[in-house]
C-alpha positions as a Markdown table, in Angstrom:
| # | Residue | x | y | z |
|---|---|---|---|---|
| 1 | Unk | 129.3 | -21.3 | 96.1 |
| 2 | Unk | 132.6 | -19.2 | 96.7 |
| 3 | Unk | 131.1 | -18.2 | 100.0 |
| 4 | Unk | 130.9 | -22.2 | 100.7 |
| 5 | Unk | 134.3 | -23.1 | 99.4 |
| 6 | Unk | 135.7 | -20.3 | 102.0 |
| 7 | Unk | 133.7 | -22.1 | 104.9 |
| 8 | Unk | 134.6 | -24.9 | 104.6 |
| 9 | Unk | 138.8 | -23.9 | 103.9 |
| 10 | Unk | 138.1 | -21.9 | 107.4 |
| 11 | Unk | 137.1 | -24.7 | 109.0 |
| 12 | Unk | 140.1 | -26.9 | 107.8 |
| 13 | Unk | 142.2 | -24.4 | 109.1 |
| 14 | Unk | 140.9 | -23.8 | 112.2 |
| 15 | Unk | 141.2 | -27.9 | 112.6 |
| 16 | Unk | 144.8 | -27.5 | 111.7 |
| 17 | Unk | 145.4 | -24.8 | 114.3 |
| 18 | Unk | 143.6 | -26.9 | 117.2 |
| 19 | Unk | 145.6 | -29.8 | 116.1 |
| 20 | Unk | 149.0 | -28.1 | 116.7 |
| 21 | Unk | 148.2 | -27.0 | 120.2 |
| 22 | Unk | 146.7 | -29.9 | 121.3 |
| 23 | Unk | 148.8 | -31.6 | 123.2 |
| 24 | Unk | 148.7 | -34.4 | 125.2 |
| 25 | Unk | 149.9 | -35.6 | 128.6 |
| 26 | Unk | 152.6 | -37.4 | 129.5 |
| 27 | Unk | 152.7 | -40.6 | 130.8 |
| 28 | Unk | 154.8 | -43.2 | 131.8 |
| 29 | Unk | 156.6 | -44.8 | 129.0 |
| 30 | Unk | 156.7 | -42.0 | 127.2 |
| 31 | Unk | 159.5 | -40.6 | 125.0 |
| 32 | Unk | 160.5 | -37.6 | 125.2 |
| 33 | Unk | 163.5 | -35.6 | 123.6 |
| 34 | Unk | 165.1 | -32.9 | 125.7 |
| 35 | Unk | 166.8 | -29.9 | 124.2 |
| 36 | Unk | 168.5 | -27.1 | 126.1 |
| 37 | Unk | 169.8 | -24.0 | 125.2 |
| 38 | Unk | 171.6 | -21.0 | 127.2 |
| 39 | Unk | 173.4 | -22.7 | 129.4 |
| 40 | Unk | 177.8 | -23.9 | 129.4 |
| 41 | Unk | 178.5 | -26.0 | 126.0 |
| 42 | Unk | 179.8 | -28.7 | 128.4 |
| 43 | Unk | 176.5 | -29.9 | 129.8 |
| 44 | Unk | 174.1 | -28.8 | 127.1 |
| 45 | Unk | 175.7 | -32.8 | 126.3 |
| 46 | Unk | 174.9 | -34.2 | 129.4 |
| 47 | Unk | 171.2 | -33.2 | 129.4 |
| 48 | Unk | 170.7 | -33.0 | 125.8 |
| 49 | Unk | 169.0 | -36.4 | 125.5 |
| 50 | Unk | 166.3 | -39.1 | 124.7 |
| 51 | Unk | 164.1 | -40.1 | 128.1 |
| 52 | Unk | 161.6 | -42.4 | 129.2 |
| 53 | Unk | 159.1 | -41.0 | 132.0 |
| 54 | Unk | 159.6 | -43.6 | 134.5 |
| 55 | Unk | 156.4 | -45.9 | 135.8 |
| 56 | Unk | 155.8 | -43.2 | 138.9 |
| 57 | Unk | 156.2 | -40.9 | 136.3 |
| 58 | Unk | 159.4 | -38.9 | 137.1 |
| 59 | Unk | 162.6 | -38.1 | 134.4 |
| 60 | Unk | 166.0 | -37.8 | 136.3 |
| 61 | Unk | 168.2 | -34.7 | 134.8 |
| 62 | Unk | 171.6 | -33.1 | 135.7 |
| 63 | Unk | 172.0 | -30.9 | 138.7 |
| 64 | Unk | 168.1 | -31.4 | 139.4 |
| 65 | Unk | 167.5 | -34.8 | 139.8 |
| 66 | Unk | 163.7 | -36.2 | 139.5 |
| 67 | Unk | 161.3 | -34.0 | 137.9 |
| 68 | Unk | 157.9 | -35.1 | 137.3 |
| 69 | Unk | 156.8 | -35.4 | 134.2 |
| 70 | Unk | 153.3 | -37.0 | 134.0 |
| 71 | Unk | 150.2 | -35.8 | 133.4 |
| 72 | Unk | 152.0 | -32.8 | 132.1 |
| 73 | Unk | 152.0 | -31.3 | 128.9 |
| 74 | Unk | 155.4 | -31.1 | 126.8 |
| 75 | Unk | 155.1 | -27.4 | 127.3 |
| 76 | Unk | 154.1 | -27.5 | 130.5 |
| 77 | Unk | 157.4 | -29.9 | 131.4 |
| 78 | Unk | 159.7 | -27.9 | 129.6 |
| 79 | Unk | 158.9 | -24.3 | 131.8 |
| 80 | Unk | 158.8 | -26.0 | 134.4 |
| 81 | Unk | 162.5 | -27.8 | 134.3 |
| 82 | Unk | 163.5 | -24.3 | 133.1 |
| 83 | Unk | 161.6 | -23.0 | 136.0 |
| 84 | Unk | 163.7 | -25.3 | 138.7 |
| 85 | Unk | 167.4 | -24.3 | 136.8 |
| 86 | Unk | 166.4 | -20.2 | 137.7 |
| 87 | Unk | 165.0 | -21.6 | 141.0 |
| 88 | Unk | 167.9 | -23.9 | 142.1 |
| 89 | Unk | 170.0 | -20.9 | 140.9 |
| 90 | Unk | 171.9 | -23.7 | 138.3 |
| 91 | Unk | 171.2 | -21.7 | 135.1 |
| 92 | Unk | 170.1 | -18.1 | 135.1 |
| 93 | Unk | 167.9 | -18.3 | 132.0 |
| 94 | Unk | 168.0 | -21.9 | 130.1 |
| 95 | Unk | 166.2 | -22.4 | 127.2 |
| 96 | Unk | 164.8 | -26.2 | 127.1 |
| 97 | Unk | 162.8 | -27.6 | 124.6 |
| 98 | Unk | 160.4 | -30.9 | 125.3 |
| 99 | Unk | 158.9 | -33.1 | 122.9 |
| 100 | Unk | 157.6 | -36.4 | 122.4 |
| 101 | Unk | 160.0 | -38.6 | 120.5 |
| 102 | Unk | 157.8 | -40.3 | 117.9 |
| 103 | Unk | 160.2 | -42.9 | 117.3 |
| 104 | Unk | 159.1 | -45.5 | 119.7 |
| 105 | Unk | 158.8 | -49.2 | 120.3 |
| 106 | Unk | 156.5 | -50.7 | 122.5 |
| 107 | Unk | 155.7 | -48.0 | 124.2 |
| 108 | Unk | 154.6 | -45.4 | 121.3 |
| 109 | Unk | 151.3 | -44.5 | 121.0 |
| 110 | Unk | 148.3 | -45.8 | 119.1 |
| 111 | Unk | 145.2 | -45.6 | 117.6 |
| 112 | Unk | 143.8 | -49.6 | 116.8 |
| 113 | Unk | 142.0 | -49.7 | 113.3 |
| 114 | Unk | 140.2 | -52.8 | 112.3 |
| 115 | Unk | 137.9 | -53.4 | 109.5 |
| 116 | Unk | 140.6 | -52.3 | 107.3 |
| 117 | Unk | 143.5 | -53.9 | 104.9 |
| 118 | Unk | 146.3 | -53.9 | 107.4 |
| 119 | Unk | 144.0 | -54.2 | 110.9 |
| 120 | Unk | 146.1 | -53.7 | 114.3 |
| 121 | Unk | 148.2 | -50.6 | 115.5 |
| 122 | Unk | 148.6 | -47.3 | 114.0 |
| 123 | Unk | 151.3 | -44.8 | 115.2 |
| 124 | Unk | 149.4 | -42.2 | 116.2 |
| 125 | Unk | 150.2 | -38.7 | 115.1 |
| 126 | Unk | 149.1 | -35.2 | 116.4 |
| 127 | Unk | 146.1 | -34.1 | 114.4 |
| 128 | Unk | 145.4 | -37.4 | 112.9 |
| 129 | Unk | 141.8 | -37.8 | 112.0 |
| 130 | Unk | 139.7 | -40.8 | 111.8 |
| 131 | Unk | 140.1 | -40.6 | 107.5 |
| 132 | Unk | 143.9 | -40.3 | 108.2 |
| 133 | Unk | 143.9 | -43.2 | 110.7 |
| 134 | Unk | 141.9 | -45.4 | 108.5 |
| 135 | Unk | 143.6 | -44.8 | 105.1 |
| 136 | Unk | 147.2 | -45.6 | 107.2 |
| 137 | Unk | 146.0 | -48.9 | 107.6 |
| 138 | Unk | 145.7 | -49.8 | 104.4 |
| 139 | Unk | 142.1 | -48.4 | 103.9 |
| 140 | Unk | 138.8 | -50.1 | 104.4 |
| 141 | Unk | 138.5 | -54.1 | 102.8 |
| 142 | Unk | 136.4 | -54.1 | 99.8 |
| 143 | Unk | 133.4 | -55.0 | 101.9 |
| 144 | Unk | 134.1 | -52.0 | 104.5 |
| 145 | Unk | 131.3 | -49.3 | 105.0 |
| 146 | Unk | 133.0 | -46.0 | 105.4 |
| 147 | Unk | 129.3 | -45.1 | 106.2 |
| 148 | Unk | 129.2 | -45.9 | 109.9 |
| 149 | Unk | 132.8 | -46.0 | 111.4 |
| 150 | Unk | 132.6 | -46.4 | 115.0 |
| 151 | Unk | 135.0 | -44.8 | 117.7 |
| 152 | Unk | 135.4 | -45.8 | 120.9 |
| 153 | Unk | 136.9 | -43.5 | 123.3 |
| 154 | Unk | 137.2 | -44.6 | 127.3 |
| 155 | Unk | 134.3 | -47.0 | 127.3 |
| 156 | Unk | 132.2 | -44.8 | 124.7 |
| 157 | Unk | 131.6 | -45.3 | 121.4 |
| 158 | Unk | 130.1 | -42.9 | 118.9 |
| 159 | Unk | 129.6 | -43.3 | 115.0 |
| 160 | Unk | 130.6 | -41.6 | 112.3 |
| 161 | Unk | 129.6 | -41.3 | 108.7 |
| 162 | Unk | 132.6 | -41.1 | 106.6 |
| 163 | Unk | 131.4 | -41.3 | 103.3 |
| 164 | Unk | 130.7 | -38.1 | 102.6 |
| 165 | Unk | 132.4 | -36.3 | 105.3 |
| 166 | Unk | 135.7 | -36.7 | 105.2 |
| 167 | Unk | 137.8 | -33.3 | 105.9 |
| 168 | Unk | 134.3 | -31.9 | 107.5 |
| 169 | Unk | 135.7 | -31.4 | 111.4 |
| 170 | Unk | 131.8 | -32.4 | 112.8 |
| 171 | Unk | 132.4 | -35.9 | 110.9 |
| 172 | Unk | 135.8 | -36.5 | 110.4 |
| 173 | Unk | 137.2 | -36.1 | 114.0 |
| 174 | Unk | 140.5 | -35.8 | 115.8 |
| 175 | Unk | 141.6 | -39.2 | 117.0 |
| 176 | Unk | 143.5 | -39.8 | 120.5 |
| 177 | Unk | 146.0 | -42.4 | 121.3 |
| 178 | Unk | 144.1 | -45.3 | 122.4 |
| 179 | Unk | 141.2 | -45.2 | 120.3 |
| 180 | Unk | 139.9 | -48.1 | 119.1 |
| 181 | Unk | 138.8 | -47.3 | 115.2 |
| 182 | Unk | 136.0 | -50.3 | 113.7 |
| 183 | Unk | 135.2 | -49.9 | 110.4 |
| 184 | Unk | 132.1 | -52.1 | 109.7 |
| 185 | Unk | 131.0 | -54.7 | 106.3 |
């Protein structure tokens, strides 16, 4: 039984961990928040900031002008707009931080949940699960069958069985923005 219990805890954590670096691509419409360190106090204002990756999928900063920005991962963008300071011999070693502004409008992202008290859009989260996703929408209705919640992902769906398997990283899944989440009667 103990040998269970720390299983199944070193699975969660293991989930957890995967979670945190899992990070998604930018794309345009996307948020970001820019952070720089290292560099005068005087323009640490001027690029400290709130962007939007533009629709061909570029963010204009000081001294560098367009950088791209799609398809890239927040860690990726940030070394690589440190990587053009050293290069364009701007900075000598800045320190920028990227990430995506989860404060959003139209264009944050979401995971769609229907079959549920509150049905529509969900803001999705990094390391939000189909359980999470389903319980921020209010939960199933009283007729809803946690028992064979489909997923579809890109054109494919696949089905999962909630009921008993919620926490369980085989069953309860990592959700992506853009999911469409059904929970059945």
């Amino acid at each position: 039984m103990k040998t269970i219990f720390v299983l199944l805890v070193s699975l969660l954590t293991l989930q957890q961990l995967w979670a945190q670096s899992g990070e998604l691509p930018l794309r345009p419409g996307d948020r970001i928040t820019i952070s720089v360190g290292a560099i005068p106090d005087n323009e640490v204002a001027q690029i400290k900031g709130v962007y939007t990756v533009s629709d061909n999928g570029t963010i204009n900063l000081l001294h560098i002008g367009e950088v791209r920005a799609s398809g890239l991962k927040p860690s990726a963008l940030q070394r690589a707009i440190e990587q053009t300071y050293i290069r364009e011999e701007i900075y000598t070693r800045p320190n920028v931080l990227v990430s995506i502004d989860s404060v959003g409008g139209a264009d944050m992202r979401q995971v769609t949940v229907t079959g549920v008290v509150k049905p529509g859009g969900v803001p999705y989260q990094q390391g939000m699960t189909l359980s999470r996703a389903i319980m921020s929408a209010g939960g199933p209705t009283p007729f809803g069958s946690m028992k064979k919640v489909k997923l579809l992902r890109g054109g494919r769906a696949s089905v999962h069985n909630l009921s008993t398997g919620i926490g369980n990283p085989n069953v309860d899944v990592l959700v992506q923005p853009d999911d469409q989440i059904i929970v059945p009667e």
